[in-house]
N, C-alpha and C positions, 0 to 999 in steps of 0.2 A: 504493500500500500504506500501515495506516495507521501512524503512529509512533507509539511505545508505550515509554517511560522511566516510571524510580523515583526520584524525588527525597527528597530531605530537608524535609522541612515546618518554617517558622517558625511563628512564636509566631502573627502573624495569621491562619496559615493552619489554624491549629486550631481556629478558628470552623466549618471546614468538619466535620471530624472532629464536633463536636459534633452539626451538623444534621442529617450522618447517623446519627447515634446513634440523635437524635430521630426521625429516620422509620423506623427498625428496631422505636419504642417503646420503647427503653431509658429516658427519659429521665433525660439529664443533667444534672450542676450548670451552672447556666449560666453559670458562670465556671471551670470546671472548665480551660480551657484555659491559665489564667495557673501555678500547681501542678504539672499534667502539663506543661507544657514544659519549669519549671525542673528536674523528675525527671530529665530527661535532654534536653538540647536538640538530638540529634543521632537520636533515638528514634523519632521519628515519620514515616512515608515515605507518599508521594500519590505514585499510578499516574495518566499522566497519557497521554490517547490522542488525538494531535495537537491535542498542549495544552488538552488539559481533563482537569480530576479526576474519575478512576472508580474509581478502588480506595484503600483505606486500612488502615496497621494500624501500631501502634505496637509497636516492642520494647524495651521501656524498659532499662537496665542498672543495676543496685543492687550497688555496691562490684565484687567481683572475680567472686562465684561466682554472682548470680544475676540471673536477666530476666526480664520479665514481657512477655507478647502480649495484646494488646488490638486495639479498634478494626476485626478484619476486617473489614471490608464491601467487597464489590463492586456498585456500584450496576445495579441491575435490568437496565437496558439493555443492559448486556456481562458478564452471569451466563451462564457456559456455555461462555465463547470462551477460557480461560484463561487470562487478564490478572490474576487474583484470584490462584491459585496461584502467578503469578511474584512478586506482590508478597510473596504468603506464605515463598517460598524466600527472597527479601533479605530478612522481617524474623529468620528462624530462621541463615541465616548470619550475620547481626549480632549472635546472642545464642549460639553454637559455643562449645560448652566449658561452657557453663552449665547450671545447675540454672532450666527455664524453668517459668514456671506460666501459666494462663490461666484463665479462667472462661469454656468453651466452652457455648453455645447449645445446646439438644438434638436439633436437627437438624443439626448440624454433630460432636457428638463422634465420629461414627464415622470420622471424618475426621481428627480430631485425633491415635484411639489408632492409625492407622495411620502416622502422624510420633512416634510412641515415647511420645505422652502417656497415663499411667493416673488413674483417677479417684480423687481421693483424698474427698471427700464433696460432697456439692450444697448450693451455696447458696441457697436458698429467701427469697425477699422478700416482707416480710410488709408491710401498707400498712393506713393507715387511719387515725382518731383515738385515741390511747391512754386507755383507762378511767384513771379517778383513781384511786388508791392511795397511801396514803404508805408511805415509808421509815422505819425507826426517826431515832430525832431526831438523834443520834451522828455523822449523817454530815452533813459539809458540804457543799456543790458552791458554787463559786467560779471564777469566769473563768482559764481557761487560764493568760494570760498574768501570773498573779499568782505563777506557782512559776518558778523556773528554767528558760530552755529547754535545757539541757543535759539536768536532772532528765527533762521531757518525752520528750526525746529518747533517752534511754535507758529508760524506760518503754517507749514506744511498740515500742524493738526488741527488747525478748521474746514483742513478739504479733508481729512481722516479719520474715521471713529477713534484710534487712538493713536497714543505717541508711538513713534518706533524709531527711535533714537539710534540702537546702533544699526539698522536698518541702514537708516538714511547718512549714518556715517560713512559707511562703506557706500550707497548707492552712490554719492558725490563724489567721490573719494578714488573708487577701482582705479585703475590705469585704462585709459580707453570711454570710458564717461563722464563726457563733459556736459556741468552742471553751470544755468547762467540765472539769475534775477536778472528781474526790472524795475528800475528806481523813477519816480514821479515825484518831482517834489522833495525830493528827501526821503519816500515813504516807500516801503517796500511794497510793490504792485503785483509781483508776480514773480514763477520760478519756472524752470524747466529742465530738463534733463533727457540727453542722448546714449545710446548706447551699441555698439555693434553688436548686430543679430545675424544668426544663421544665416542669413539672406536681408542685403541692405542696413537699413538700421530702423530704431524704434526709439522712440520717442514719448518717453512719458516717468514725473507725472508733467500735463503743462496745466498750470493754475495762472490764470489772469484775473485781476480785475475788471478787460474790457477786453473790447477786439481790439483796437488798438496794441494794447500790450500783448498778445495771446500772438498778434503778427507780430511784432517786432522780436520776442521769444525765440519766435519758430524763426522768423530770421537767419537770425545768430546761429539755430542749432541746425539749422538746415547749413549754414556756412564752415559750421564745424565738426559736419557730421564725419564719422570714420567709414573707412571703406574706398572704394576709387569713387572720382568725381561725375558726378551726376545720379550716383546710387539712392535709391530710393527711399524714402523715409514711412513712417507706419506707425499711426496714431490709436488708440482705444478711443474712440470718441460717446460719450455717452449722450442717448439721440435727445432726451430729454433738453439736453443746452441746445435750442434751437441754434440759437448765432453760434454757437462752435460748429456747429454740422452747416450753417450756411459759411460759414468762413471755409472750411475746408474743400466746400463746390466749387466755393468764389477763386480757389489758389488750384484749384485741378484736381484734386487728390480724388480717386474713384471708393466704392466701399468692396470690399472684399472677402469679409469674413464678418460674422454675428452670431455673438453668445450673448446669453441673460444676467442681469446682475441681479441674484436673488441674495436674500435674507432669508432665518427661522423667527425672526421679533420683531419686525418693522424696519423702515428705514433709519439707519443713523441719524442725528441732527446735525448734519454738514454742511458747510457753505456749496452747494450742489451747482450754483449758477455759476461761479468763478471754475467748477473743472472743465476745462477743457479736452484734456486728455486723461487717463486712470493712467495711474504708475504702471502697474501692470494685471492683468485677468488671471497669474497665477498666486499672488500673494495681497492683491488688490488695490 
């Protein structure tokens, strides 16, 4: 008979998590595993069926009241046999008591609203080279790392149910992701962040105060995305922010791909009109 455990995944072992990612077509940051681990080093669990990796999913845990699911996959060969659903009961008993979110696939939410998840809007990823546009002159964009990370870090958690502190030190931080604000006034208006992906690059999270800033952001990160020149960039856009989704028609970007952003308790109380883009559909 065969044997079938759920382990705790290290930090190496998130290479794995990625490559699946990659062959579902998600793709990933390809360093995305150094960030998601520090989010929670205890988060990520690999089904292993006489010791080999077949199922994966992260439950990540943010402060006291909320978690995040990511990373299901069962890989093809043992879809069906129910080794995916156990890993899915140890990642939803690890996150009991919480306010959980995910961004479910659309062949899987019907699946998800039967585990207590409702859909709270779709995030739609738009891709492509952004048309040129400028921003008024008012606004600067300057490297992350030149404001406070404190300041950062409590930005960040009005677009996020909670803090994730060393998350977001390392998200800014990697080699190869470049993080920029936008200053108005003296005032912090907006952040955003790039990153080299499997294919092209990705982009998020972007938080603006307006279009304005949200262009001049993307800008910048379109001007310093990694990868060869003219490579494509790829946003989470969630549909609910109208002008983020008309801002992204208005600059060319097509839609491409559409998961759910569901909850098990409601929606967060987040500033929802400033995101632009979601950091990311696997860690949220």
């Amino acid at each position: 008979m065969a044997a079938y455990e759920i382990t705790t995944a290290g930090v190496r072992e998130m290479t794995t998590f990625l490559e699946w990612a990659d062959d579902e077509q998600w793709n990933p940051g390809k360093l995305d595993h150094l960030p998601f681990h520090a989010a929670d080093p205890h988060g990520f669990l690999l089904g292993r069926l006489d010791g080999e990796p077949v199922t994966s999913v992260s439950a990540v845990r943010y402060g006291a009241e909320f978690g995040f699911i990511g990373f299901y996959i069962a890989r093809p060969e043992v879809r069906g046999q129910g080794y995916g659903i156990q890993t899915w009961r140890a990642a939803m008993k690890a996150l009991d008591g919480r306010n959980v979110g995910l961004d479910g696939v659309v062949e899987q939410q019907d699946n998800y609203r039967r585990s207590g998840f409702r859909t709270a809007w779709n995030h739609v990823r738009y891709a492509g080279v952004p048309g040129e546009e400028r921003p008024p002159a008012d606004i600067t964009v300057t490297d992350a790392g030149s404001v406070p990370f404190d300041l950062l870090a409590s930005y960040d958690r009005r677009f996020f149910p909670a803090r994730r502190d060393a998350f977001l030190s390392l998200w800014v931080g990697v080699p190869g992701h470049t993080a920029l604000v936008a200053l108005q006034d003296g005032e912090l208006r907006g952040f955003g962040a790039v990153r080299p992906a499997r294919s092209g690059a990705r982009v998020g999270p972007l938080y603006a105060a307006s279009d304005d800033i949200a262009l001049a952001l993307l800008n910048g990160l379109s001007a310093s995305r990694p990868g060869a020149p003219g490579a494509p960039l790829a946003l989470d856009v969630p549909d609910v922010n109208v002008t983020a989704v008309r801002l992204m028609e208005r600059l060319g970007l097509e839609p491409t791909f559409e998961c759910a952003r569901m909850y098990t308790k409601g929606v967060p109380d987040v500033d929802r009109a400033g995101v632009y883009a979601a950091t990311t559909i696997e860690l949220g």
